[in-house]
C-alpha positions, 0 to 999 in steps of 0.5 A: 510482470506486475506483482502489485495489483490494482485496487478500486472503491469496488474491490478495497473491502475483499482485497485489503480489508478482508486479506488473510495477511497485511497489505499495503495500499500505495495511493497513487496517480498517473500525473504523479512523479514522486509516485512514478519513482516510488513504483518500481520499489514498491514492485521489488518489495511486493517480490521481497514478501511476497505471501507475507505481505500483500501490495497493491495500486490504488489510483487516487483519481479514479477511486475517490470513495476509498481515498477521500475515507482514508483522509488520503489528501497528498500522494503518494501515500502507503497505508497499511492495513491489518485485520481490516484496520490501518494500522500506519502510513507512509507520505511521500517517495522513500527509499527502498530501504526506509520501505523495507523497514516499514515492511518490516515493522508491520510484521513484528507488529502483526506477529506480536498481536 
């Protein structure tokens, strides 16, 4: 089962902007490969913080508004948000340990605001 959930230009403001707990939005697209191999980490770490750390899908393609306000222009690209702000962005696959230590980063940043 899928632990990242999808968002759209529609839902960004209610389910990114407006958690309770930072999220991470993985801008993607179905043509992408870097992005098909980022998706299965991006799947184990939403599992590794889950309650802690919220991560969700949004298909660059499909969801040009929110995209094109980030200045998004190469995928993938993971920002994340605190409190309704970016507060840093990941381009390009990485791997799973260079995430996990983004994820980690944002928590101490969010624990020491």
């Amino acid at each position: 089962m899928s632990t990242t959930s999808p968002v759209t230009d529609a839902t960004f403001t209610a389910e990114v902007l407006e958690s309770p707990i930072p999220v991470v939005v993985d801008f993607w697209a179905p043509w992408c490969g870097p992005c098909r191999l980022v998706a299965p980490v991006l799947e184990e770490l939403s599992d590794q913080y889950a309650g802690r750390i919220k991560v969700v899908k949004l298909n660059s393609d499909e969801n040009p508004v929110v995209t094109g306000n980030y200045g998004v222009v190469s995928i993938p690209t993971l920002n994340f948000y605190s409190g309704g702000e970016l507060i840093r962005s990941v381009i390009g696959a990485r791997p799973k340990q260079v995430l996990a230590q983004e994820f980690e980063a944002v928590l101490a940043e969010v624990a020491g605001a």
